[in-house]
N, C-alpha and C positions, 0 to 999 in steps of 0.2 A: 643299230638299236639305240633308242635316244634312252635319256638319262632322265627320272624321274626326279624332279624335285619339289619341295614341299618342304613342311616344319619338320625337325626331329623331336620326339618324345621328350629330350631336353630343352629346347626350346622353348614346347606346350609350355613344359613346368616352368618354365622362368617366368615364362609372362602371368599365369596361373599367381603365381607369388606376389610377383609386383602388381598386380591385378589386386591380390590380397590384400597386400600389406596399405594400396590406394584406399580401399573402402576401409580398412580397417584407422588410418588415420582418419578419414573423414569421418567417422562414426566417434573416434575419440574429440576430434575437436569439437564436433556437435556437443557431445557431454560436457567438455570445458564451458560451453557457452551458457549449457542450460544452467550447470554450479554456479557460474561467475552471476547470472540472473536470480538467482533463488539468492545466494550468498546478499547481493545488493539487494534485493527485498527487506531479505531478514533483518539486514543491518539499518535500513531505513527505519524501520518499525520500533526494532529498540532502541535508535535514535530519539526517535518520537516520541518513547515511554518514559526513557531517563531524563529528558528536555521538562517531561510533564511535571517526573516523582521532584526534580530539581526547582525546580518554579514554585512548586508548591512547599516547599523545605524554604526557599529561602526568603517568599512575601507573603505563607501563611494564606493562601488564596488558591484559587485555579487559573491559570491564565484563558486570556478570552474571557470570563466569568469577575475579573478584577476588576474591582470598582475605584480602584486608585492606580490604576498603571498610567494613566498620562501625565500626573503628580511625581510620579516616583521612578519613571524607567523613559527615559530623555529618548524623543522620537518617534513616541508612539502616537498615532493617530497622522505624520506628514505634517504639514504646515500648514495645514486648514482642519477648520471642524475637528480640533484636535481633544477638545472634551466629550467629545462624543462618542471616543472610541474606547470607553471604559465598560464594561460589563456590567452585571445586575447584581451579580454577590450571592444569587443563591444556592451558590456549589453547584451547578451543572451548568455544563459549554453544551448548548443547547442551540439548534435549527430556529431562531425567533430573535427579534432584536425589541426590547423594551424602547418605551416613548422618550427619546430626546439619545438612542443611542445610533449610531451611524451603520452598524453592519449585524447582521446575526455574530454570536458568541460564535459559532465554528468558523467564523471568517479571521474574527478578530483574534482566536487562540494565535494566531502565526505571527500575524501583529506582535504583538506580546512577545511572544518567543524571542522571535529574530532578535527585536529591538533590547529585551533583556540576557542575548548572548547566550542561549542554550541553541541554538539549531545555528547553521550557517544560515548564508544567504540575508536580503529581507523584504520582509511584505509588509506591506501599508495598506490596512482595509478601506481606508475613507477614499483612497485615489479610484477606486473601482467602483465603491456602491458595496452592496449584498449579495452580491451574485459571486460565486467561487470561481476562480480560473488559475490560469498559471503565473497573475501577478499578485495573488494573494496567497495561495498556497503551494506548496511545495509539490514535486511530479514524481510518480513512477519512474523505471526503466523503460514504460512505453508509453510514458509523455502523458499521463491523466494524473487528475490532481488525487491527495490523499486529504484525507479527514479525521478530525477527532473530533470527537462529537458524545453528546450523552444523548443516545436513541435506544430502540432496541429493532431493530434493522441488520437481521443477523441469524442465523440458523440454530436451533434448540431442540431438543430432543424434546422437549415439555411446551405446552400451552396454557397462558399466554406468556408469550416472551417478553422476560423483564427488562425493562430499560437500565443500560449500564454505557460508563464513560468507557469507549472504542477504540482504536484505529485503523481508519478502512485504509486498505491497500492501494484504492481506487479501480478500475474495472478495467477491461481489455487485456486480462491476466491469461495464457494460453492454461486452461486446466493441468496438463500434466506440470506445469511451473508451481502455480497456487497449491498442488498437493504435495508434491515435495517441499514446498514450504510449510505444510504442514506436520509432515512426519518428520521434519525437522527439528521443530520448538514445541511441538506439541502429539498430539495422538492418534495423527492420519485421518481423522474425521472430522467430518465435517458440520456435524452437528452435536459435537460434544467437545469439553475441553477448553485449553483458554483459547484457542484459535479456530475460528470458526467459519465457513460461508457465508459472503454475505448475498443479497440482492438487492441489488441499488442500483439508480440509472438503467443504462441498458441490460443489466446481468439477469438471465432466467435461469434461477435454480434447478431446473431440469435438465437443463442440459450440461450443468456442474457436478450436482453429487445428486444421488438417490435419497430413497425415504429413509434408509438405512445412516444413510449419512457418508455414503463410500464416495471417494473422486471415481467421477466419470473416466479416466483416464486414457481410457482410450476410443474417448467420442472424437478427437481433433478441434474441442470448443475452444474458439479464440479467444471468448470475452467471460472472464470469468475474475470473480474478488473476494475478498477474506479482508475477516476484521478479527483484531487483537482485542482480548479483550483485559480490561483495566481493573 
């Protein structure tokens, strides 16, 4: 009579476990990744804000909006057209460049920045033109640039939406990332609060949060953004 062989009942179970304990790491490391992403967001952004309250403490101005930074802050504007890269002075860092300046105000805030040592890195608006990219402004964890900017380009519970100085995240944000950075630093919504939805670029608000102002979070939307607001 031959001998049947096969798993034993202890067997099953061992593999059952380490089967376990496989998914169950992979599902933790997933989490590490998404924290480690949200954690560099957050910290980006208040980077950005204490850069701004700092700038504005220590030349009495806005940067980007400065109308003496190529006088006063060695290196701004690059080696050319370097008068140009001063601002219009009317307290908003605004999407428009006035007659005789080199770049829109939210190009040149980075300018400014860098050059006056509150952010790392540095950008030089005049080397590009007006156009935003990733040699004037600063990136994401998923490689698009971020902005500050005085718009109102942003989600609000109320109409019309008032124009206020921002910081957009930039877009290509996976939804459940952008809402955990919400319930973060702020009140899980997305249309309330100091952190908020934005649509900009490619980002369609519908497939981010509802009318409610709730994340989508579990639509699997890749391109999604939030703006800080100031």
């Amino acid at each position: 009579m031959r001998k049947q062989t096969g798993f034993t009942l202890i067997e099953i179970a061992i593999v059952l476990v380490i089967i376990g304990l496989l998914l169950g790491g992979i599902l933790k490391g997933q989490e590490l990744i998404t924290g480690a992403k949200v954690r560099n967001l957050i910290s980006q952004v208040d980077g950005v804000k204490a850069a701004f309250f700092g700038f504005q403490d220590r030349y009495r101005a806005l940067p980007g909006d400065y109308t003496q930074a190529t006088a006063n802050i060695a290196g701004v504007g690059g080696t050319t057209n370097n008068a140009t890269a001063n601002g219009n002075g009317n307290g908003r860092i605004e999407n428009t460049a006035a007659t005789g300046m080199c770049c829109v105000e939210s190009v040149l805030v980075w300018d400014h920045l860098s050059h006056a040592g509150f952010i790392t890195g540095t950008y030089t608006a005049v080397t590009t033109g007006t156009t935003p990219n990733n040699t004037t402004n600063p990136s994401n964890p998923y490689n698009v640039i971020i902005e500050l900017v005085y718009d109102n380009v942003y989600a609000d519970a109320n109409a019309p939406v008032v124009s206020r100085h921002n910081v957009k995240t930039g877009n290509q944000i996976p939804v459940e990332i952008i809402a955990e950075v919400d319930r973060k630093v702020d009140d899980g919504n997305a249309i309330t609060g100091g952190f908020r939805g934005s649509a900009y670029n490619s980002v369609t608000p519908a497939n981010c949060w509802n009318t409610a102002g709730a994340w989508l979070t579990t639509s699997g939307q890749p391109d999604c953004g939030g703006a800080s607001l100031l």
